[in-house]
N, CA, C and O atoms as a Tripos MOL2 file, in Angstrom:
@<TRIPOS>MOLECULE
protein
  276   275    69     0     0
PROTEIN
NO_CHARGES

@<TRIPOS>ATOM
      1 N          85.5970  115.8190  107.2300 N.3       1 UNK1
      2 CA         86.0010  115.6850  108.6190 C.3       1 UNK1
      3 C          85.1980  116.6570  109.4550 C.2       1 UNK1
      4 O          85.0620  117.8190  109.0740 O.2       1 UNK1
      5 N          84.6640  116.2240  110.5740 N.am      2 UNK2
      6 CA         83.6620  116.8720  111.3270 C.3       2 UNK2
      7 C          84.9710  117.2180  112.8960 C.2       2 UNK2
      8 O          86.0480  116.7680  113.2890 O.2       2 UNK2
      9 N          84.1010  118.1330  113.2520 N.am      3 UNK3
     10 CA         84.6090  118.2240  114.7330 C.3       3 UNK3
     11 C          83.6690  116.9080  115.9630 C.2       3 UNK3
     12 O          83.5510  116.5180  117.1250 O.2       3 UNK3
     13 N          83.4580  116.8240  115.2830 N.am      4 UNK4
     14 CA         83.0590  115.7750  116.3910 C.3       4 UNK4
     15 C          84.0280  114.7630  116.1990 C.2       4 UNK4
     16 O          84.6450  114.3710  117.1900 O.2       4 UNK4
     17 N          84.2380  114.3280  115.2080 N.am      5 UNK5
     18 CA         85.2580  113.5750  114.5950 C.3       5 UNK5
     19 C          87.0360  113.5750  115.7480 C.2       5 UNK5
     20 O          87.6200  112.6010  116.2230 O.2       5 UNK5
     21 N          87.3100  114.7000  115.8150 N.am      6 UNK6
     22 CA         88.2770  115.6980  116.1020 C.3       6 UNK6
     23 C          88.3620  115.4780  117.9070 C.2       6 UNK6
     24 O          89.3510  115.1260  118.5510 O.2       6 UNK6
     25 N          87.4950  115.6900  118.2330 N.am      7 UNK7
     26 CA         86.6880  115.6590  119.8990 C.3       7 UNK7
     27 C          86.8160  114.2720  120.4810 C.2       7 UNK7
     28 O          87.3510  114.0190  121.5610 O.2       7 UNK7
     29 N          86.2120  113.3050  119.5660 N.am      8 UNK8
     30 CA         86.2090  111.7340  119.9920 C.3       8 UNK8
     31 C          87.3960  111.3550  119.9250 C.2       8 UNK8
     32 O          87.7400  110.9220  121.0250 O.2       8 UNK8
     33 N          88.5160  111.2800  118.8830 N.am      9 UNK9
     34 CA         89.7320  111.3600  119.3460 C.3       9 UNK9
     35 C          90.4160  111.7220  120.2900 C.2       9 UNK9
     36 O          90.9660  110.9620  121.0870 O.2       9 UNK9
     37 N          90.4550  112.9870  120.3030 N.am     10 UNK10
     38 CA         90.7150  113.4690  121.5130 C.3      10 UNK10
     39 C          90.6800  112.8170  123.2310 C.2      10 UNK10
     40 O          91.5060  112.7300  124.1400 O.2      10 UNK10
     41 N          88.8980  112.3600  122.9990 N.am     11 UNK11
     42 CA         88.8940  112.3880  124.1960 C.3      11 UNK11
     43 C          89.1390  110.8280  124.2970 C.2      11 UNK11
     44 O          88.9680  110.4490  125.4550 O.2      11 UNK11
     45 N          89.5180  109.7300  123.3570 N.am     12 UNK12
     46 CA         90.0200  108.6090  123.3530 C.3      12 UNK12
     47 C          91.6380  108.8100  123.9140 C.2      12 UNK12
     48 O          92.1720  108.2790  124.8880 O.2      12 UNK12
     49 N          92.1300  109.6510  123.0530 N.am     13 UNK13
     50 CA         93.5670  110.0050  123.7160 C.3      13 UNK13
     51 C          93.5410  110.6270  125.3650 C.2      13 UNK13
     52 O          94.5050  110.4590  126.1110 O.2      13 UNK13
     53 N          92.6840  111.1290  125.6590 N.am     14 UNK14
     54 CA         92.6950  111.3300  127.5660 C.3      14 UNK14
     55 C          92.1710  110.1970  128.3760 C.2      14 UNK14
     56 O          92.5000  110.0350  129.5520 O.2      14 UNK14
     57 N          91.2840  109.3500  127.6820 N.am     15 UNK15
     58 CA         91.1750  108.5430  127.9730 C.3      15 UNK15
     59 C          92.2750  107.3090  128.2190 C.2      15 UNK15
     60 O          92.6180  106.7320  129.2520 O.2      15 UNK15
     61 N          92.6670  107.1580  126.8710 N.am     16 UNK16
     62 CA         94.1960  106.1040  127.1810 C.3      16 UNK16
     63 C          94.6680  106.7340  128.3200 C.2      16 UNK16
     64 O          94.3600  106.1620  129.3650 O.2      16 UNK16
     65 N          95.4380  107.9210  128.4430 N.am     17 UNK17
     66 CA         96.3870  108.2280  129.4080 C.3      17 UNK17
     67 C          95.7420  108.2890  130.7080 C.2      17 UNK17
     68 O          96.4720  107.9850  131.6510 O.2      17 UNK17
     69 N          94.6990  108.5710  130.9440 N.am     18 UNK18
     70 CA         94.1560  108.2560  132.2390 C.3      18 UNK18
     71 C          94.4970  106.6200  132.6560 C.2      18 UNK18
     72 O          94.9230  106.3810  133.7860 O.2      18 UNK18
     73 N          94.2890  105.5560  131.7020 N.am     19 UNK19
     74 CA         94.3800  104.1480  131.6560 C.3      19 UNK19
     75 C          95.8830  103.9760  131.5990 C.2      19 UNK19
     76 O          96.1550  102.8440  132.0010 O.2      19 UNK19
     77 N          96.8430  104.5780  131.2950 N.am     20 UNK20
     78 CA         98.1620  104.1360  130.9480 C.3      20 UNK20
     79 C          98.5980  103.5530  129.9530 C.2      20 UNK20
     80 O          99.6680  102.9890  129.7230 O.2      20 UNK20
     81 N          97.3110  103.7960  129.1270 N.am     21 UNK21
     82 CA         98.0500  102.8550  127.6500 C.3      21 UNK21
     83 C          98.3370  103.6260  126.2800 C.2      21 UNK21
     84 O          97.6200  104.6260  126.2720 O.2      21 UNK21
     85 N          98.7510  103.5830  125.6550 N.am     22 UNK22
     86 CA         99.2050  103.6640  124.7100 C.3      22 UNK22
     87 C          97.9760  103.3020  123.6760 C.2      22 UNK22
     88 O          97.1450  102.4030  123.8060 O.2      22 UNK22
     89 N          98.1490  104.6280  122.2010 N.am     23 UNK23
     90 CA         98.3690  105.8440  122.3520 C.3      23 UNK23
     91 C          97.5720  106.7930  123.5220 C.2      23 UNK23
     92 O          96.5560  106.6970  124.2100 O.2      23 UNK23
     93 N          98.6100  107.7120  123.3230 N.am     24 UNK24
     94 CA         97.8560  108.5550  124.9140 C.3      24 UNK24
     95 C          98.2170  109.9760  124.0990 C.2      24 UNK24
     96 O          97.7980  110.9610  124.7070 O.2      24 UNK24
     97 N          98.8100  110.2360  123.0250 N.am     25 UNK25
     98 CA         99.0290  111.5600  122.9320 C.3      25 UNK25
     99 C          99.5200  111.3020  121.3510 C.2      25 UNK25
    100 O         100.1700  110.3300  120.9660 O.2      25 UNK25
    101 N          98.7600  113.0850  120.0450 N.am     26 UNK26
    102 CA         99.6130  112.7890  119.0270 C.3      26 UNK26
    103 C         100.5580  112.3440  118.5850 C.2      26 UNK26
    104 O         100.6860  111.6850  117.5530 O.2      26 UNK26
    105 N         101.6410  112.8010  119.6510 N.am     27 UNK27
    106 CA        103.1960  112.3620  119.3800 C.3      27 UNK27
    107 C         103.2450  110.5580  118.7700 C.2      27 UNK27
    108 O         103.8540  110.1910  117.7650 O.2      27 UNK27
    109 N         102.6140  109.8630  119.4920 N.am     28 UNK28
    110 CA        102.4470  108.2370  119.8070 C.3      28 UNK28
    111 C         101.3900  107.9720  118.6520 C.2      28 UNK28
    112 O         101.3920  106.8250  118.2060 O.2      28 UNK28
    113 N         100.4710  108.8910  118.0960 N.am     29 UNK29
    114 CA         99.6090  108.6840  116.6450 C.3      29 UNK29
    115 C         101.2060  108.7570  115.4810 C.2      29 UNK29
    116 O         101.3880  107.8760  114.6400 O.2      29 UNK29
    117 N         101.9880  109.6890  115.6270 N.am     30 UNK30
    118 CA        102.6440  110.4860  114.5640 C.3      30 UNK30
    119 C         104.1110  109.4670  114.5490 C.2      30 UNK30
    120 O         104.5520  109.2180  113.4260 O.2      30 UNK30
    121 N         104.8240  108.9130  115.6900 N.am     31 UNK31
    122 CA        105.5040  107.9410  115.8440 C.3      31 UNK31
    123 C         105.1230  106.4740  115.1060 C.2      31 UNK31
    124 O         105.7720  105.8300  114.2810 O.2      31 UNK31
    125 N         103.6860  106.1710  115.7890 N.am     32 UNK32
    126 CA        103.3440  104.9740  115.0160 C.3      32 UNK32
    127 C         103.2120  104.4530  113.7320 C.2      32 UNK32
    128 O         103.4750  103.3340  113.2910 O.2      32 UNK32
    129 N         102.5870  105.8340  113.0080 N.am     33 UNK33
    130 CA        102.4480  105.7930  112.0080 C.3      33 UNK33
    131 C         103.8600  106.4870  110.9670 C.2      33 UNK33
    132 O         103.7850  106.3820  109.7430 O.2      33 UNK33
    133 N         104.7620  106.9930  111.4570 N.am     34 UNK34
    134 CA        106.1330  107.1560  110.7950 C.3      34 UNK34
    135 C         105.4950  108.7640  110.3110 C.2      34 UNK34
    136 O         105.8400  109.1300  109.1880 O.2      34 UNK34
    137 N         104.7640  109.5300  110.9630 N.am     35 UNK35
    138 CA        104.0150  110.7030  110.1080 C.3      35 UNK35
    139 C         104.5880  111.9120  111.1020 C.2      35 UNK35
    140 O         104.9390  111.6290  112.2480 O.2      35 UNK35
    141 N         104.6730  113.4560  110.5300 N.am     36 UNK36
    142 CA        105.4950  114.2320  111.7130 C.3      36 UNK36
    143 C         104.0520  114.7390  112.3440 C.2      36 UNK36
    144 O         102.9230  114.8380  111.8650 O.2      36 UNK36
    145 N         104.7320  115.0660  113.8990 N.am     37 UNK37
    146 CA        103.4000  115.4130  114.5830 C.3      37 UNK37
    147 C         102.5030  116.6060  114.2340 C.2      37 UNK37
    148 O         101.4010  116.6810  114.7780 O.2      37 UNK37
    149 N         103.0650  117.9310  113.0010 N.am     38 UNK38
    150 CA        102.2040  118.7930  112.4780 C.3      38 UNK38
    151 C         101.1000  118.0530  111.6520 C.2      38 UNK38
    152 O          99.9910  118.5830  111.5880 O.2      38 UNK38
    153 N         101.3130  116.9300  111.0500 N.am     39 UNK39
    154 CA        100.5420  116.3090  109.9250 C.3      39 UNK39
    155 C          99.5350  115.6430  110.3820 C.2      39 UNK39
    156 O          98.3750  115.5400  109.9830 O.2      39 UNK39
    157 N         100.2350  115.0900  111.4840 N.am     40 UNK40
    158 CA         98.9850  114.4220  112.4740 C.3      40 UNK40
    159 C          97.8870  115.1940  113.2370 C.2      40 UNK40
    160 O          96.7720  114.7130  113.4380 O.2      40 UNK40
    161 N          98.2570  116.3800  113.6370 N.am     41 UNK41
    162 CA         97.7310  117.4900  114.4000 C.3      41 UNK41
    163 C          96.8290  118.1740  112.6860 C.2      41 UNK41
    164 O          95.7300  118.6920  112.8830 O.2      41 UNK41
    165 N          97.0700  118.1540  111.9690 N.am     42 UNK42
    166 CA         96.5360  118.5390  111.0860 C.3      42 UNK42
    167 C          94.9910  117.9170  110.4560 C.2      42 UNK42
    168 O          93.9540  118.4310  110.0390 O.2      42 UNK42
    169 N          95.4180  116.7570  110.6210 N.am     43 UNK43
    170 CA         94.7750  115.5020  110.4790 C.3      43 UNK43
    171 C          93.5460  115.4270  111.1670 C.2      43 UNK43
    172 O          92.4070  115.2870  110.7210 O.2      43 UNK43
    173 N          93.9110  115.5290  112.1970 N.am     44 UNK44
    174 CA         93.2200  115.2970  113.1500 C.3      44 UNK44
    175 C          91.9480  116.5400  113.4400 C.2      44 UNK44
    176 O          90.7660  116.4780  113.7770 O.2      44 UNK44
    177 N          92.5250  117.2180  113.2400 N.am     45 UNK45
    178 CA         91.2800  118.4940  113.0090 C.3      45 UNK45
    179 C          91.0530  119.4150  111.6530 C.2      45 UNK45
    180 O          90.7080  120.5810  111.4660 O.2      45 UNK45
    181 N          91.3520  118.5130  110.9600 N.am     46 UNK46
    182 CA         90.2690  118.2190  109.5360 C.3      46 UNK46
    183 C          90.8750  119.8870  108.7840 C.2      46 UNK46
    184 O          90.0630  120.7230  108.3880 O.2      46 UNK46
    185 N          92.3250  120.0950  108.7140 N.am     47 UNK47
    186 CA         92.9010  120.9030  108.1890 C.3      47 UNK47
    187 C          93.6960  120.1180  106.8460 C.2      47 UNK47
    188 O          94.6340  120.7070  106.3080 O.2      47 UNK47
    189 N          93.4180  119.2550  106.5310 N.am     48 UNK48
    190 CA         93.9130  118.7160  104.9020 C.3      48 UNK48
    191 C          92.9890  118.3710  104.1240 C.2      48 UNK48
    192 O          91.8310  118.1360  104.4680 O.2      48 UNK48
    193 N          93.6510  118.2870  102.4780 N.am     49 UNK49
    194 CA         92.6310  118.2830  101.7390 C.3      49 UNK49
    195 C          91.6720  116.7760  101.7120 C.2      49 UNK49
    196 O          92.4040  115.7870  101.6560 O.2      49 UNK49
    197 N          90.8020  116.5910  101.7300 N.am     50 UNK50
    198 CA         89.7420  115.8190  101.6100 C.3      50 UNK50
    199 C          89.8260  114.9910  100.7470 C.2      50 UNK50
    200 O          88.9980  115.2100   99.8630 O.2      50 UNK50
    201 N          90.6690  113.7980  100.5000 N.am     51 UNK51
    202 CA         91.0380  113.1860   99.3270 C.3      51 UNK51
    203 C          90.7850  111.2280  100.5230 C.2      51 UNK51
    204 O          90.5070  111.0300  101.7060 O.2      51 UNK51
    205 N          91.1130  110.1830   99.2200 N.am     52 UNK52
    206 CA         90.9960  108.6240   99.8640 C.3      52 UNK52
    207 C          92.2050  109.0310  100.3710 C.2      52 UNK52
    208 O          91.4750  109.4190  101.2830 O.2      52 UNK52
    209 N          93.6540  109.4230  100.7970 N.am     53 UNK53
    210 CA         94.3520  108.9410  101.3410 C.3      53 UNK53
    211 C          94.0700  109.6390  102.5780 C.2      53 UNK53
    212 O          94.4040  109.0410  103.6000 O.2      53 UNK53
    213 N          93.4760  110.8840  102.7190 N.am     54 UNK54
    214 CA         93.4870  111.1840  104.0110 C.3      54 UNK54
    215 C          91.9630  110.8410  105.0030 C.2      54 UNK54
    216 O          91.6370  111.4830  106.0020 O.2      54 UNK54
    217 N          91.2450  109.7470  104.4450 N.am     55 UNK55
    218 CA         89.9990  109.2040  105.0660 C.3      55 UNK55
    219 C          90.6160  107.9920  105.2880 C.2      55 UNK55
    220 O          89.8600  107.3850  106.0460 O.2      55 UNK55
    221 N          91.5140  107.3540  105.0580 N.am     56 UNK56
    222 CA         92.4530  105.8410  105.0620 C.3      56 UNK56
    223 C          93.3250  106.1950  106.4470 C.2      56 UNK56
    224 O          93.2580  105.6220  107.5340 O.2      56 UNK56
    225 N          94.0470  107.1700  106.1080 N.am     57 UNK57
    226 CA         94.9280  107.5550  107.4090 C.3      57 UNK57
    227 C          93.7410  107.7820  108.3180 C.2      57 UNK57
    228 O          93.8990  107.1110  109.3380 O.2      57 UNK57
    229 N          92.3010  108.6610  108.3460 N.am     58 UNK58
    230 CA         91.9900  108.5800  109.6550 C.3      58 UNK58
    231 C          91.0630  107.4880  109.8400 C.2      58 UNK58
    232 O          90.5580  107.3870  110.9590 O.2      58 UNK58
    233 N          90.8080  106.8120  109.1190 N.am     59 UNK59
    234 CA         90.4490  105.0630  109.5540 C.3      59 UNK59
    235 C          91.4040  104.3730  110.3920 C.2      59 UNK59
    236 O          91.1290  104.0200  111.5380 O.2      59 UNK59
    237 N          92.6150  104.1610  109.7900 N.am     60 UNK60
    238 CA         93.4830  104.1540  110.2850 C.3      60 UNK60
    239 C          94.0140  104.4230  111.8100 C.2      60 UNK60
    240 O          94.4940  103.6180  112.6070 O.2      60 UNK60
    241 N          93.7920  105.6850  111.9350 N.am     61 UNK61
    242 CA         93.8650  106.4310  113.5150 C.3      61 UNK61
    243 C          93.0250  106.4050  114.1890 C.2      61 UNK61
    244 O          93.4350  106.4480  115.3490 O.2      61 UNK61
    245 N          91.7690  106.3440  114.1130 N.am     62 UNK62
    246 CA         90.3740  105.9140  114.4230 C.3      62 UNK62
    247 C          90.7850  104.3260  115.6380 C.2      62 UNK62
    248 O          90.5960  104.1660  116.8440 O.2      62 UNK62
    249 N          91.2880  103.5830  114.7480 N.am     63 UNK63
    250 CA         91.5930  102.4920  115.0060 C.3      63 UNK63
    251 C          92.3760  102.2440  116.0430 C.2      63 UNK63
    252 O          91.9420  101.6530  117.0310 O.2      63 UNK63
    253 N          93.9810  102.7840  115.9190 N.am     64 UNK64
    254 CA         94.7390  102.9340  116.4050 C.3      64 UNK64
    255 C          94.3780  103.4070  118.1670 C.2      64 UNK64
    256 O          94.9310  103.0210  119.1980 O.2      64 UNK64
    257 N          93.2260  104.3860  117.9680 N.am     65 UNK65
    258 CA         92.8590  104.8580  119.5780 C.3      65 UNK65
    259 C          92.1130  104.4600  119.8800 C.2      65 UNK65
    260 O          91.6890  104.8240  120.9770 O.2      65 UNK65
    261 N          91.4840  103.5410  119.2220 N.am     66 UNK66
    262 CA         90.3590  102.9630  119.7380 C.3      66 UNK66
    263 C          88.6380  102.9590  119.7190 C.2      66 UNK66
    264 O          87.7790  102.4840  120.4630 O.2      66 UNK66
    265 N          88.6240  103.7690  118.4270 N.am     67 UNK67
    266 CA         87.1550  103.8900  118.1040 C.3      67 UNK67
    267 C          86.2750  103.2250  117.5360 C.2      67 UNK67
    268 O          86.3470  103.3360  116.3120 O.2      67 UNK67
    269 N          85.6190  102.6990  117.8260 N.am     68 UNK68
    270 CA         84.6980  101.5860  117.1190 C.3      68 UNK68
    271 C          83.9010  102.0770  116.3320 C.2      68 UNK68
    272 O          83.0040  102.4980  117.0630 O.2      68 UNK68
    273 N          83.6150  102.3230  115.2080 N.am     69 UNK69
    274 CA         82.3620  102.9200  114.3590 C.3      69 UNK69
    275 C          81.5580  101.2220  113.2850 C.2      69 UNK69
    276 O          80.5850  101.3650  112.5440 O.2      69 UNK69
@<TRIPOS>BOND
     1     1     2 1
     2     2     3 1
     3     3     4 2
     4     3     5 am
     5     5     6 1
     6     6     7 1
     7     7     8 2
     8     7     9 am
     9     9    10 1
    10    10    11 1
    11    11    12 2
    12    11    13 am
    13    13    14 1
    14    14    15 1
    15    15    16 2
    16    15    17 am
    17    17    18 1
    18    18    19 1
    19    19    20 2
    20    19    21 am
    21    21    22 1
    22    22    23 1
    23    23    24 2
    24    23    25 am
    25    25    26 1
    26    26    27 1
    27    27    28 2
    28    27    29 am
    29    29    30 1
    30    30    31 1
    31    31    32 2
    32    31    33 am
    33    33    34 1
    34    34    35 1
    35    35    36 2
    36    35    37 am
    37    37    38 1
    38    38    39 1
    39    39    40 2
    40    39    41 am
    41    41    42 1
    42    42    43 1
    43    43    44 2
    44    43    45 am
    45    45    46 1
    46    46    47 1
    47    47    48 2
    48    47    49 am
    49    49    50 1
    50    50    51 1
    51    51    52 2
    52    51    53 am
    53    53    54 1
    54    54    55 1
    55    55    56 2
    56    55    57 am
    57    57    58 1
    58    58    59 1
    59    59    60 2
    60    59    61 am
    61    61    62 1
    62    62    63 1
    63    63    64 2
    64    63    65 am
    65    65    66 1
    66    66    67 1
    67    67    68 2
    68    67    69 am
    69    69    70 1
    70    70    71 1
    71    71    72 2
    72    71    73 am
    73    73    74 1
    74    74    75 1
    75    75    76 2
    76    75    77 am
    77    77    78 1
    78    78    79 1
    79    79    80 2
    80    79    81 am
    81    81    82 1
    82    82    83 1
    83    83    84 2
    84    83    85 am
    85    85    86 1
    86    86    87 1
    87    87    88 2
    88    87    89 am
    89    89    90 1
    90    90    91 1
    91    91    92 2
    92    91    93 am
    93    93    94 1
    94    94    95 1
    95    95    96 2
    96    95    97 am
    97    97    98 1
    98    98    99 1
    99    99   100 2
   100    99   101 am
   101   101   102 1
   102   102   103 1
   103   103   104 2
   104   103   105 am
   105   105   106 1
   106   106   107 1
   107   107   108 2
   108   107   109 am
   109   109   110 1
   110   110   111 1
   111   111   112 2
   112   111   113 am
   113   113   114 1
   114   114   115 1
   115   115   116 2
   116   115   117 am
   117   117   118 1
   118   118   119 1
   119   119   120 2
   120   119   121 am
   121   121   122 1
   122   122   123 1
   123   123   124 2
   124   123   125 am
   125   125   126 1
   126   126   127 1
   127   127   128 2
   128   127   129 am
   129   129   130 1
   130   130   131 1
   131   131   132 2
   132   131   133 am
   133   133   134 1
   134   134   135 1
   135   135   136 2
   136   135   137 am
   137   137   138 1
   138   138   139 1
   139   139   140 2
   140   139   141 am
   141   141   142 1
   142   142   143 1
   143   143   144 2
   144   143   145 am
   145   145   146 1
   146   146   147 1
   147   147   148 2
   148   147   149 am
   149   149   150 1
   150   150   151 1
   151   151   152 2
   152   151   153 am
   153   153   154 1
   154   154   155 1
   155   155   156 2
   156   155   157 am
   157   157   158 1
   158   158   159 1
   159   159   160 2
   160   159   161 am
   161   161   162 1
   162   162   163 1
   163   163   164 2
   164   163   165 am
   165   165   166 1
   166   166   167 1
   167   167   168 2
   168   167   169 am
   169   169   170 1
   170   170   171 1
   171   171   172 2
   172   171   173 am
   173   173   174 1
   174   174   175 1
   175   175   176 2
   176   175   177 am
   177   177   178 1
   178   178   179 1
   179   179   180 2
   180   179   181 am
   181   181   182 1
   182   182   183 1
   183   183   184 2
   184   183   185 am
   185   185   186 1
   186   186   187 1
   187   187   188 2
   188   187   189 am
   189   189   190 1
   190   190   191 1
   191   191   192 2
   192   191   193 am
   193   193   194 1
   194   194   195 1
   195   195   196 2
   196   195   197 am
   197   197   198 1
   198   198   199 1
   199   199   200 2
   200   199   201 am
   201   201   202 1
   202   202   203 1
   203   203   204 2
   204   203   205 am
   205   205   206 1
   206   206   207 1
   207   207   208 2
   208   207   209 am
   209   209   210 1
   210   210   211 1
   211   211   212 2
   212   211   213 am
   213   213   214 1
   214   214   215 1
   215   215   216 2
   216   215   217 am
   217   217   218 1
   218   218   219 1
   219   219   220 2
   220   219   221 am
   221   221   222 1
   222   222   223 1
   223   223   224 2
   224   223   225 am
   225   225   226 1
   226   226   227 1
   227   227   228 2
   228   227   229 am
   229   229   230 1
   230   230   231 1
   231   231   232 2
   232   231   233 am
   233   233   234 1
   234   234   235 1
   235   235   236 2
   236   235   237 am
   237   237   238 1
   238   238   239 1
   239   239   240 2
   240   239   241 am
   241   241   242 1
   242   242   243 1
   243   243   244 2
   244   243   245 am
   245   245   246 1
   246   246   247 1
   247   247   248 2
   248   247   249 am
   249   249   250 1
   250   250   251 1
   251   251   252 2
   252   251   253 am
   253   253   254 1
   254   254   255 1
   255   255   256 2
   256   255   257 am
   257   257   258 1
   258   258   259 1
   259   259   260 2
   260   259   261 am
   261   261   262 1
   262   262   263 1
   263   263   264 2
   264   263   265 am
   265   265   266 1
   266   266   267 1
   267   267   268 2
   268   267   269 am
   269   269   270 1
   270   270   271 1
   271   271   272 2
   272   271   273 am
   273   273   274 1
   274   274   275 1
   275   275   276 2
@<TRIPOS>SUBSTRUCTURE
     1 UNK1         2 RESIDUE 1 A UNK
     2 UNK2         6 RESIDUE 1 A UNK
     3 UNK3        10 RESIDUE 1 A UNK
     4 UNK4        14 RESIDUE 1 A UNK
     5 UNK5        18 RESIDUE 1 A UNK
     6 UNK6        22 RESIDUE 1 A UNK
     7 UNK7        26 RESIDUE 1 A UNK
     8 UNK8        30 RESIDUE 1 A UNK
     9 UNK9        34 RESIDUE 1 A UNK
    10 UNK10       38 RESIDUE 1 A UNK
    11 UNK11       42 RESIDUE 1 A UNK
    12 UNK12       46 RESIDUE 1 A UNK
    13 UNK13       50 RESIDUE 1 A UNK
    14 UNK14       54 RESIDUE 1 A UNK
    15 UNK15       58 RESIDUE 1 A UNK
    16 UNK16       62 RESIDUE 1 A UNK
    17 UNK17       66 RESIDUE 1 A UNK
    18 UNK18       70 RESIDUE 1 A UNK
    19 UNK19       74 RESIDUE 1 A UNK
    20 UNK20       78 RESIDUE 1 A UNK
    21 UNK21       82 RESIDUE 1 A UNK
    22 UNK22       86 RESIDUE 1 A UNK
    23 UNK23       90 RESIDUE 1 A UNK
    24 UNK24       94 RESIDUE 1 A UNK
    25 UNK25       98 RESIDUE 1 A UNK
    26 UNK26      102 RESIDUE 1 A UNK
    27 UNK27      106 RESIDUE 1 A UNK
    28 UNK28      110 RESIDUE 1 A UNK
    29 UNK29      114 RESIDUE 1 A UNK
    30 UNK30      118 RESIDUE 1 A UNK
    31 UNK31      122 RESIDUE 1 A UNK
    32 UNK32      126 RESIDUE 1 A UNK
    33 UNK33      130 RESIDUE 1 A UNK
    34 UNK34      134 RESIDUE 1 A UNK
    35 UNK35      138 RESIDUE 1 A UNK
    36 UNK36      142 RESIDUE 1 A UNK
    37 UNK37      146 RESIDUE 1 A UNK
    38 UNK38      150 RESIDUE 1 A UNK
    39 UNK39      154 RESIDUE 1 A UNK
    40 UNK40      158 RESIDUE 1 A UNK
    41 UNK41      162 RESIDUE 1 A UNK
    42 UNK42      166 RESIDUE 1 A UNK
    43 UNK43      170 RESIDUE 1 A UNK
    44 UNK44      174 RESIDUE 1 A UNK
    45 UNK45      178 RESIDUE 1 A UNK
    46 UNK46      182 RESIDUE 1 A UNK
    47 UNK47      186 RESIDUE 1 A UNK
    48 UNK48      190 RESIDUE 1 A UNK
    49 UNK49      194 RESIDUE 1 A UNK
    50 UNK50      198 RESIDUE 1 A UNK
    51 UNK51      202 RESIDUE 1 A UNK
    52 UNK52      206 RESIDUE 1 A UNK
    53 UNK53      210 RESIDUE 1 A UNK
    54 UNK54      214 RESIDUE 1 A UNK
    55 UNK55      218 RESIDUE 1 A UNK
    56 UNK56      222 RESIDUE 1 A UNK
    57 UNK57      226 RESIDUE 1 A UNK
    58 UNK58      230 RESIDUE 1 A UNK
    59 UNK59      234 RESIDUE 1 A UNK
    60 UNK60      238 RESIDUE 1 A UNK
    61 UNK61      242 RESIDUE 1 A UNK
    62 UNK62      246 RESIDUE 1 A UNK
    63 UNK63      250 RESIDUE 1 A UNK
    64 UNK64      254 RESIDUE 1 A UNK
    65 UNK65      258 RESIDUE 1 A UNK
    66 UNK66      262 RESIDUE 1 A UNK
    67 UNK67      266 RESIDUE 1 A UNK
    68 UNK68      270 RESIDUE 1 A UNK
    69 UNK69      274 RESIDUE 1 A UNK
């Protein structure tokens, strides 16, 4: 997990909320996905271990906000 990684999220999530849509904020990553918002916040800036389930979850979230790769 890169910080750039971390950043583009991010700025997908200010982006939604500027737009009004949904997701607009971790809480709405961590809701959707049934996950608590430390895990997601964790996640998200590449503080867990490096394993397939946690490159699935951020495919996953990637998705969810809207990133096209």
């Amino acid at each position: 997990m890169s910080y750039e990684l971390a950043d583009t999220i991010l700025i997908c999530l200010k982006r939604n909320k500027r737009m009004g849509i949904k997701p607009n904020s971790q809480t709405d990553i961590a809701n959707h996905f049934g996950l608590s918002k430390p895990y997601v916040n964790q996640l998200i800036n590449g503080r867990v271990a490096n394993s397939i389930n946690t490159k699935k979850r951020l495919d996953e979230i990637k998705k969810y906000v809207g990133i096209d790769e």
